[in-house]
FINUDO-270702 format. One record per atom (N, C-alpha, C, O): x, y, z; residue in one letter. Coordinates in steps of 0.1 Angstrom, whole numbers, plus 5000, padded with zeros to 4 digits. Each point is the difference from the previous one (the first is absolute). Layout:
N
XYZa ...
//
This chain:
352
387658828229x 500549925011x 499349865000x 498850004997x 501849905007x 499649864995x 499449995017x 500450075010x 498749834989x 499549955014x 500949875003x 500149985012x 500549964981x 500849884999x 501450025007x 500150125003x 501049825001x 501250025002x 500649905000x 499549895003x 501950144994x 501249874999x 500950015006x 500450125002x 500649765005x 500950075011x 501450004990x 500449944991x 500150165016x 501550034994x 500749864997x 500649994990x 499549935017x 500949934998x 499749854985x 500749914995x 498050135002x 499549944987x 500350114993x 500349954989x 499950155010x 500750084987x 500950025002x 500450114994x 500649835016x 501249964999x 500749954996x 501150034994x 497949855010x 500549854995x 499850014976x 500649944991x 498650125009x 499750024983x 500950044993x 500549964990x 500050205021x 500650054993x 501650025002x 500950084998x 498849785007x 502049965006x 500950135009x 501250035000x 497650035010x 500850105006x 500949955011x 499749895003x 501150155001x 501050035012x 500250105011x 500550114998x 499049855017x 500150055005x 501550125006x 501149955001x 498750175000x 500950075008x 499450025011x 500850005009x 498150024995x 499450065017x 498750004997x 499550074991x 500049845020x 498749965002x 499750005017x 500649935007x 498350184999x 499850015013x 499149875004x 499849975011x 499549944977x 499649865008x 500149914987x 500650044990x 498749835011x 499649924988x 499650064991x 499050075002x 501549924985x 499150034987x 498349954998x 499350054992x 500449855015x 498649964998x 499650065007x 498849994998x 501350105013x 499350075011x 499650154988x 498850035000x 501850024994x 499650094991x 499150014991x 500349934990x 498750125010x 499349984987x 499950134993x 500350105005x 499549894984x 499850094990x 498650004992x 499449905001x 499850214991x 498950025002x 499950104985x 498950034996x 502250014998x 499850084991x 500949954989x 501249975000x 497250034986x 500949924990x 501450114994x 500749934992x 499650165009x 500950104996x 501449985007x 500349965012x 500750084974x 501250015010x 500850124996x 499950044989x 501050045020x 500350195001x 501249974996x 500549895003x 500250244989x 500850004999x 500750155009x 500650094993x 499449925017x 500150145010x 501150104993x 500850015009x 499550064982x 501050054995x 498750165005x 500350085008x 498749914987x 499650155002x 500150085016x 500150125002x 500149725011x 499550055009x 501449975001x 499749894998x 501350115002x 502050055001x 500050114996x 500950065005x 498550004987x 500250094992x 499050165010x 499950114996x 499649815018x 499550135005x 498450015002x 499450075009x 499949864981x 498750024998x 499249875004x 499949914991x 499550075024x 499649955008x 498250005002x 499349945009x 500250124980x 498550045001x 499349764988x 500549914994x 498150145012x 499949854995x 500949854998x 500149924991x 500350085020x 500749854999x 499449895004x 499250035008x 501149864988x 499149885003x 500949925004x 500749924994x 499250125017x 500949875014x 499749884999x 500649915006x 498350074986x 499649804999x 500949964989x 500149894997x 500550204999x 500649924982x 501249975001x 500850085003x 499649784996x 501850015004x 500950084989x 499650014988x 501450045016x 501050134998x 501149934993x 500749925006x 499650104980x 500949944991x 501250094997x 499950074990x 501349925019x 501150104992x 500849934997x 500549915007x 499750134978x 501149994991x 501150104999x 500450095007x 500149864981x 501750114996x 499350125002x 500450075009x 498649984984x 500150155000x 499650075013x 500150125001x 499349805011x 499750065010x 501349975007x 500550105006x 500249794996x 501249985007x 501150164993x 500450115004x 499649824986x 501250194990x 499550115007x 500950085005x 497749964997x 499450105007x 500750065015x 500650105004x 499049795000x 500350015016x 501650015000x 500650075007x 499849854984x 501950055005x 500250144998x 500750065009x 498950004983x 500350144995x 499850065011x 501050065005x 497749965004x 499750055008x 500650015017x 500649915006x 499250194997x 501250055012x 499449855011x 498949945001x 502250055004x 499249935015x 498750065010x 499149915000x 500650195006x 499450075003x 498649934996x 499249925005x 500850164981x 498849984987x 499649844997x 498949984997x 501849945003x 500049864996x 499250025014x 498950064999x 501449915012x 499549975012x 498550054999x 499049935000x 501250204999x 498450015001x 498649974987x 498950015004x 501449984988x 499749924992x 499749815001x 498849954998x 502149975004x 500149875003x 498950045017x 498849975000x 501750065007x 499449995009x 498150015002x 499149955007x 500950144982x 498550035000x 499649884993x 499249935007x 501250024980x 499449874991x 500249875013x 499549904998x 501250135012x 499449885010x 499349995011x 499749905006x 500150294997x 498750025005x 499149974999x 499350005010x 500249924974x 498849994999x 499449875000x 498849954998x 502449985006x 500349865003x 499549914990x 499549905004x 500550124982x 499749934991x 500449805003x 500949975008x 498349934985x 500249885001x 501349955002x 500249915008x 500750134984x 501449974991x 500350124994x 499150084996x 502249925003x 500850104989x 500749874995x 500149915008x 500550074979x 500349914994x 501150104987x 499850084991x 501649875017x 501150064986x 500249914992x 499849895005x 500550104981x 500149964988x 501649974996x 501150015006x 498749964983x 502049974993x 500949925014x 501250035001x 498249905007x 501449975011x 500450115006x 501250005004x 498050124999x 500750105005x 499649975014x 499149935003x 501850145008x 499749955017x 499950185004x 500550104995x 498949885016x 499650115002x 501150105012x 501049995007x 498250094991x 501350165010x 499949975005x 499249904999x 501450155018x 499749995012x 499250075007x 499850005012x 499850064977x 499150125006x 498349894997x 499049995007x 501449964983x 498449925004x 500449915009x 499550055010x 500949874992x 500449875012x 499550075009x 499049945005x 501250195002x 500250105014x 498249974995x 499449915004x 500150174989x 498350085001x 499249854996x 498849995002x 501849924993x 499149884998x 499749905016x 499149935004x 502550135002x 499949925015x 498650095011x 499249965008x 501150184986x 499950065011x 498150004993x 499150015009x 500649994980x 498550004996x 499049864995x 498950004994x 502449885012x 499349874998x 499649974985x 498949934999x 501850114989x 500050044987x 500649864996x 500849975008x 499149924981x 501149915001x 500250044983x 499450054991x 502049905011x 500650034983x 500149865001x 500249905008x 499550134977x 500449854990x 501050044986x 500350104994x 500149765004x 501050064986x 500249944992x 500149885003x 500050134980x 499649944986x 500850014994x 500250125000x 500549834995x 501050004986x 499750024987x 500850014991x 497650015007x 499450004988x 499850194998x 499950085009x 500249954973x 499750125001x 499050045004x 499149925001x 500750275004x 498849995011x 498549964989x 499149935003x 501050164981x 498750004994x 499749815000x 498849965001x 502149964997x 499349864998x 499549955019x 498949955002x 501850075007x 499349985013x 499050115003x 499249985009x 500750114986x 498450055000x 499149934994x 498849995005x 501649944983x 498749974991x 499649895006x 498849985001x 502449915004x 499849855007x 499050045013x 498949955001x 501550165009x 498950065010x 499249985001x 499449935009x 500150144981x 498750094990x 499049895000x 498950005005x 501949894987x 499349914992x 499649885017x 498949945000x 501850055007x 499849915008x 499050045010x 499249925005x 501150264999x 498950065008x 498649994995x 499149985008x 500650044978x 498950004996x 499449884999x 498849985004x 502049914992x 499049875003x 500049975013x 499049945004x 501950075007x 499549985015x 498850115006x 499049985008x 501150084988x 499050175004x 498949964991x 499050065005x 500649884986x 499150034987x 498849975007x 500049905008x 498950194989x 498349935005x 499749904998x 500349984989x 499249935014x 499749875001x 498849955006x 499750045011x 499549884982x 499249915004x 499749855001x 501049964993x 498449935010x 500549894998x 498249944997x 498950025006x 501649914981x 498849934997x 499949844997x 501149954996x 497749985004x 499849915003x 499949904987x 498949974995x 502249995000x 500549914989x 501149964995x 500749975010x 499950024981x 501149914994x 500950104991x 499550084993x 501949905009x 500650094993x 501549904991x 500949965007x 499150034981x 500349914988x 501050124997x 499950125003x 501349774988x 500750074990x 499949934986x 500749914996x 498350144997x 500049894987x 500850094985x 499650104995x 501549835001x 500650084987x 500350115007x 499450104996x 501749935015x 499950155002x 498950115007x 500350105006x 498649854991x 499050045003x 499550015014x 499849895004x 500050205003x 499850015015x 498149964995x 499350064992x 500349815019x 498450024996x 499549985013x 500249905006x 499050214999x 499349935011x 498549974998x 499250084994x 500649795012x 498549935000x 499050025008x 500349965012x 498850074988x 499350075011x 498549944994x 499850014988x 499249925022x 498649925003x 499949965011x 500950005008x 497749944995x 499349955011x 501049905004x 500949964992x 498749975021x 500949955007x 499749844992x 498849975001x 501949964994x 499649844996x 500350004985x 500449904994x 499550245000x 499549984988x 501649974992x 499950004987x 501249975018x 501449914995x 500650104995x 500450014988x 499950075021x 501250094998x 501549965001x 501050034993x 498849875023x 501649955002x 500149864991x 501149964998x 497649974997x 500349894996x 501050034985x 501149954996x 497950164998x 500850124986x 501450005001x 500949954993x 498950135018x 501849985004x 501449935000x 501150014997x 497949895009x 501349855001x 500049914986x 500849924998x 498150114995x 500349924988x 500650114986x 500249974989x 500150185018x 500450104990x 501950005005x 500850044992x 499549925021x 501149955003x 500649874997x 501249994997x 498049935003x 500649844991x 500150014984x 500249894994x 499550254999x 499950004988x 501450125000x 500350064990x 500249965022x 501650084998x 499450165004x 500850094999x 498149945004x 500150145004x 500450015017x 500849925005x 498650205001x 500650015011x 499150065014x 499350114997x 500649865012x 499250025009x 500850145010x 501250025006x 497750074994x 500550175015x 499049985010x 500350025012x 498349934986x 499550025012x 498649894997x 499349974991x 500649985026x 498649934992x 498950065014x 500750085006x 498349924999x 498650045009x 500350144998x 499350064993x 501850025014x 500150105003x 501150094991x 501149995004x 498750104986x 500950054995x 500250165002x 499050075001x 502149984999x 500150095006x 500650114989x 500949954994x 498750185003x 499850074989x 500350135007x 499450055009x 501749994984x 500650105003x 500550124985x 500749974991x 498650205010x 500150094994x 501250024996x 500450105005x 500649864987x 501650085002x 500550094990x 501250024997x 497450044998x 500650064991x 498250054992x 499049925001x 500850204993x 498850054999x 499049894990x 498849994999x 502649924993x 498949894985x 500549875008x 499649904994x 501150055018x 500349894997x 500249935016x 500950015008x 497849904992x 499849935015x 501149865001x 500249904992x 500450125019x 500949865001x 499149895011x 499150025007x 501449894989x 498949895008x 501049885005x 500949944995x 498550075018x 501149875010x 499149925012x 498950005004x 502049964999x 499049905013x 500850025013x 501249985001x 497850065009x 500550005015x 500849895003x 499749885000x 501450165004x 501049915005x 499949905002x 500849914997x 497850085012x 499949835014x 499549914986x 500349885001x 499250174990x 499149894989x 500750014983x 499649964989x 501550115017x 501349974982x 500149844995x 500349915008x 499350074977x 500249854999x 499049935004x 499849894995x 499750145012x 498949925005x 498549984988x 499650094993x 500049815008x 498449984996x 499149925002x 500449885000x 498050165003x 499449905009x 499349974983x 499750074991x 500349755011x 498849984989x 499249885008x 500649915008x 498450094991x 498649905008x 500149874995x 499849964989x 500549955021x 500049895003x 501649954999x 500249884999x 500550195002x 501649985001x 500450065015x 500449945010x 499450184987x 500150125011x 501750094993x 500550014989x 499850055025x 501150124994x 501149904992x 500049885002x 500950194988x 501149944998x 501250084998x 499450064990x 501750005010x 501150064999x 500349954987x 500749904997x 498650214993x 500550004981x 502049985000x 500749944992x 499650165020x 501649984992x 500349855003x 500749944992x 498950005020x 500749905001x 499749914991x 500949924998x 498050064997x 499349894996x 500250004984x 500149894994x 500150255000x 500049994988x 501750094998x 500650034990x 499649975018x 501550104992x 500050155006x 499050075001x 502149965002x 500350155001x 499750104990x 499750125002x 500349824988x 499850074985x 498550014999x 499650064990x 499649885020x 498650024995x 499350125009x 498750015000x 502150085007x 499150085004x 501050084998x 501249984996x 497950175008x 501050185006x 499450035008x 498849975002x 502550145008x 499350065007x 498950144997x 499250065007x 501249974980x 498750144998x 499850004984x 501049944995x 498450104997x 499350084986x 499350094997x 498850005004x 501550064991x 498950094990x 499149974999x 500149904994x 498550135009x 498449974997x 500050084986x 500250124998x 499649764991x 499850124987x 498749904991x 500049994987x 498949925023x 498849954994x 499449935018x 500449925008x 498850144992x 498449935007x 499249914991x 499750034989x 500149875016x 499649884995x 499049965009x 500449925009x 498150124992x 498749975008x 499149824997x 499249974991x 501249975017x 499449884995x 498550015006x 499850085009x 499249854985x 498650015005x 499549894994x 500349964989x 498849985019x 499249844990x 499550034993x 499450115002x 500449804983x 499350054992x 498550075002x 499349985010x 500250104980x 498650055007x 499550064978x 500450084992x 498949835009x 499549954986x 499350104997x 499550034989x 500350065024x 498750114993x 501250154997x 499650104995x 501549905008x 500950054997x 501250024984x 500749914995x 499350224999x 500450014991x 501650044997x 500350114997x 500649805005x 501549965005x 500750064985x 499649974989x 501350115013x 500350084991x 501349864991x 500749915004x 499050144985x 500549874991x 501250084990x 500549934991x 500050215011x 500750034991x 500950035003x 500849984991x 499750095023x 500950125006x 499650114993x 501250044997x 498050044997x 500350104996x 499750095010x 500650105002x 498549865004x 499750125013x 500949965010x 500049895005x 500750204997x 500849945012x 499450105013x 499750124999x 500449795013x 499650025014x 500950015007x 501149954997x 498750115013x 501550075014x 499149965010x 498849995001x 502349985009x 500149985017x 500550065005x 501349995002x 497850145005x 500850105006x 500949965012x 499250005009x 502049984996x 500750005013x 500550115006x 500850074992x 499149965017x 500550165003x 500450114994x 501150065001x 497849974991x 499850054985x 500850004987x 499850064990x 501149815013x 500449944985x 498849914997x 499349925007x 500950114975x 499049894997x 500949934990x 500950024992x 498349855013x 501249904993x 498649974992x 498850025004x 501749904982x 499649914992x 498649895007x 500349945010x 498750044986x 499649885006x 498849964994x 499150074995x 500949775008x 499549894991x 498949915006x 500549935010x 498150054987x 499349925008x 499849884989x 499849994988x 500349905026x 500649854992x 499149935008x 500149985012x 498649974979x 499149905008x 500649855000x 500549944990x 499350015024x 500749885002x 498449894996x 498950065001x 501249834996x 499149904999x 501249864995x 501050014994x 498049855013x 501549904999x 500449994983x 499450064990x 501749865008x 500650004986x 500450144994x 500350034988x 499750035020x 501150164992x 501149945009x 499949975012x 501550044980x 501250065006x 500150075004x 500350084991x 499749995020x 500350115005x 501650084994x 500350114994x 500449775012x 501650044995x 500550054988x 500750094997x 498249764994x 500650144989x 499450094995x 500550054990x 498150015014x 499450064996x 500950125010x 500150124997x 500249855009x 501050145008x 501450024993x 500350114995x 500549785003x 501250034989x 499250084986x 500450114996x 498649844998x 499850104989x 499950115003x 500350094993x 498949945021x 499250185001x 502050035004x 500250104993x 500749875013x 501350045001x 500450054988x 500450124998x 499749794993x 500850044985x 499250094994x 500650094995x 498049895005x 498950134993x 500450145007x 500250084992x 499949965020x 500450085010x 501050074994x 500150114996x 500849785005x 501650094996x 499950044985x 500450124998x 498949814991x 499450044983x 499350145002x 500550104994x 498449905014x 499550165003x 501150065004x 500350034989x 500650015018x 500850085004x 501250024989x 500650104999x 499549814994x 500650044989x 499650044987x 500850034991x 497749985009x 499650084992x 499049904991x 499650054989x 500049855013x 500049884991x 497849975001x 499550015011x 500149974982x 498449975000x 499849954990x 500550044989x 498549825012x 500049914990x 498650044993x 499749954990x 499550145015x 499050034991x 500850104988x 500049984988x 500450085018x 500950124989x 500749904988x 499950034988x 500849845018x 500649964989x 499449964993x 500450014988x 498449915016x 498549934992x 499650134985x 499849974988x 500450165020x 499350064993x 501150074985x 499550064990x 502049905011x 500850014997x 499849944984x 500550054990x 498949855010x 499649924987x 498550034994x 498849975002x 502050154987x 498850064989x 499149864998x 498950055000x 501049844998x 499449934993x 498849955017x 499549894999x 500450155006x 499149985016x 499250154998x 500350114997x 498249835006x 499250125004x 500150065013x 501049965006x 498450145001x 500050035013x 499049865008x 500249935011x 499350064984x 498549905001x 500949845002x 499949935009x 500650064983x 500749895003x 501450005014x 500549905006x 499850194995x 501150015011x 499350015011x 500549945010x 498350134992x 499349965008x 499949905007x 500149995012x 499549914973x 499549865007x 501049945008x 499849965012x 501450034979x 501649985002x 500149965018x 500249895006x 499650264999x 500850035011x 498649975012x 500149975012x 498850034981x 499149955012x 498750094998x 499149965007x 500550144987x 498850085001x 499449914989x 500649934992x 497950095008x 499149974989x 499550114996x 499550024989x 500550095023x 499450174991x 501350064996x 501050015007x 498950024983x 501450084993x 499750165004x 501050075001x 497849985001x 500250125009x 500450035011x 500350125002x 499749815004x 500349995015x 501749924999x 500549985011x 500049994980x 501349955001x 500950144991x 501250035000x 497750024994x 500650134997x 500450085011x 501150045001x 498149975008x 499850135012x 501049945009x 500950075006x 499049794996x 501149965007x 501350014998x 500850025009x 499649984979x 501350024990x 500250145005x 500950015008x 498450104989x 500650145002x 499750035012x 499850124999x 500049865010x 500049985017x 501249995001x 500750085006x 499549824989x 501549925007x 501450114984x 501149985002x 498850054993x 501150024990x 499750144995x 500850064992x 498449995010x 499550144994x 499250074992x 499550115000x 500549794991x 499550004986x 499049884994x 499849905006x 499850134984x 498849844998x 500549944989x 500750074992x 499249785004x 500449954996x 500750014986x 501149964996x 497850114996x 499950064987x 501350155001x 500950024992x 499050055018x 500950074998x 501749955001x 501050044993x 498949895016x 501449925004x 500249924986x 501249964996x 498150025000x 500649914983x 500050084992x 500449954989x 499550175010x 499850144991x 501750015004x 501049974993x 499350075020x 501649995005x 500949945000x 501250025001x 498049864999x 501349884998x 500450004982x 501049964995x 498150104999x 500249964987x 501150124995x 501149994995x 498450115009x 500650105001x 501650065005x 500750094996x 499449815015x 501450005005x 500449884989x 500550054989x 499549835010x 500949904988x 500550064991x 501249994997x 497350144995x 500150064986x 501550075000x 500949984991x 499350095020x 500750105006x 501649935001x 501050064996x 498849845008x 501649915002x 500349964991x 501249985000x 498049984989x 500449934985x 500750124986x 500750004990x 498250115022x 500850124988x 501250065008x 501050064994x 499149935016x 501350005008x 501849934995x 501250015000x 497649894997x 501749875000x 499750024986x 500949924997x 498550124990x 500650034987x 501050094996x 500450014988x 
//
């Protein structure tokens, strides 16, 4: 059960419903449960465990149901499913409802709505809209970017040029969701969505300008309303006694409501680009998720020591870029070139 709730008449409006009988406003209704029923077991007699929070979806096979059945039996049946006064019952395909629900929806303050869409794809549209209004949520204190696709939120101390990041990562064609306050929502067990409180959409403060409205100023095209968080991006001032990881091979997570996303600490000091040091960790990002590591390819060329890829990618101890190597990929460097060589051998005697 979600602590959250959304009023009927926003998954209404989503899901292009149509009223048949409503005892008040649709916004006066809220709803509270990410689930939606399909009541065929409870027509069918069996009344034990139902969940009156879930709105009630009948389709063809519950409508076919109920015709077969005597008057009498339809009545008591329908009448009980609006006993329990569920949010909504919602028919599917353009179908309009008996009169037998009109009567028990008046008399139990029940409102029907009505869809033209088949019932399994208006479940899934539901489903999907219940969970990100319902989804756990928290809201944290930074900047939320679309760079290459890439959902990124930026997260540091207050000064240290998160929104300035921003507005110069939008004048280079990316896209602005949220800037002080961003708002991070579970919708799914691997994948947090991220948006910005209404009153401050578009909006961003940078120091010594003050607020500015991104859509207006730069284009409609330069912001959204929501993304995927799929990289944390931690800025922090340089700190020289600090050993700043120089390879990706270890990769680090940001837990958010027990998803862990991807994440990257990026010391700021003047003369770094920020921007594009954030467009590359974007395209590096999407390279790891497709499978892609440039030490691996380093090590790909027989004619390189381990000792020298080392150097390559940033270690000067080649044991410790060993240990790093099979941390991050499984195996140590020497073994993974034993495999790589191994698989080529394998495809050459393949394609003969």
């Amino acid at each position: 059960m979600s602590e959250f709730s959304v009023s009927l008449a926003k998954l209404a409006e989503e899901a292009n419903l149509t009223i048949a009988y409503t005892p008040c406003e649709l916004d006066k209704i809220q709803v509270t449960a990410t689930e939606v029923y399909r009541p065929g077991i409870l027509l069918a007699g069996y009344y034990e465990n139902f969940d009156s929070k879930r709105i009630q979806i009948i389709g063809l096979t519950e409508m076919s149901y109920l015709d077969e059945l005597s008057t009498s039996l339809r009545n008591t049946h329908l009448e009980k499913l609006f006993s329990f006064q569920p949010p909504a019952i919602v028919l599917t395909r353009g179908m309009q409802p008996l009169s037998e629900m009109m009567q028990f929806a008046k008399q139990y303050g029940v409102p029907i709505l009505m869809s033209t869409e088949m019932t399994s794809a208006l479940m899934g549209q539901l489903i999907t809209t219940l969970n990100t209004e319902l989804a756990p949520r928290i809201t944290r204190h930074g900047v939320l970017v679309e760079v290459y696709g890439e959902g990124i939120l930026i997260l540091g101390d207050s000064g240290v040029g998160k929104s300035e990041t921003a507005i110069e990562l939008v004048k280079r064609g990316h896209r602005l969701i949220a800037d002080d306050a961003v708002e991070l929502r579970r919708v799914s067990y691997r994948k947090i969505l991220g948006t910005a409180p209404a009153n401050i959409r578009h909006f961003i403060e940078l120091r010594g300008i003050g607020i500015i409205n991104v859509a207006r100023v730069f284009g409609i095209g330069s912001v959204r309303s929501s993304v995927e968080v799929e990289m944390v991006v931690q800025l922090e001032p340089w700190d020289r006694t600090k050993n700043y990881d120089r390879t990706g091979l270890e990769t680090e997570y940001y837990d958010i409501l027990g998803v862990k996303v991807p994440s990257m600490l990026i010391p700021v000091m003047p003369g770094r680009n920020l921007a594009v040091i954030l467009e590359t960790a974007a395209i590096n990002n999407r390279q790891k998720k497709m499978g892609y590591n440039a030490a691996k390819e380093l090590l790909n060329d027989p004619f390189r020591s381990s000792a020298e890829v080392a150097s390559m990618v940033g270690y000067e101890d080649a044991s410790y870029f060993a240990r790093a190597f099979k941390k991050r990929t499984g195996v140590t460097p020497t073994q993974y070139r034993k495999q790589a060589a191994k698989a080529a051998k394998d495809q050459q005697e393949a394609a003969l």
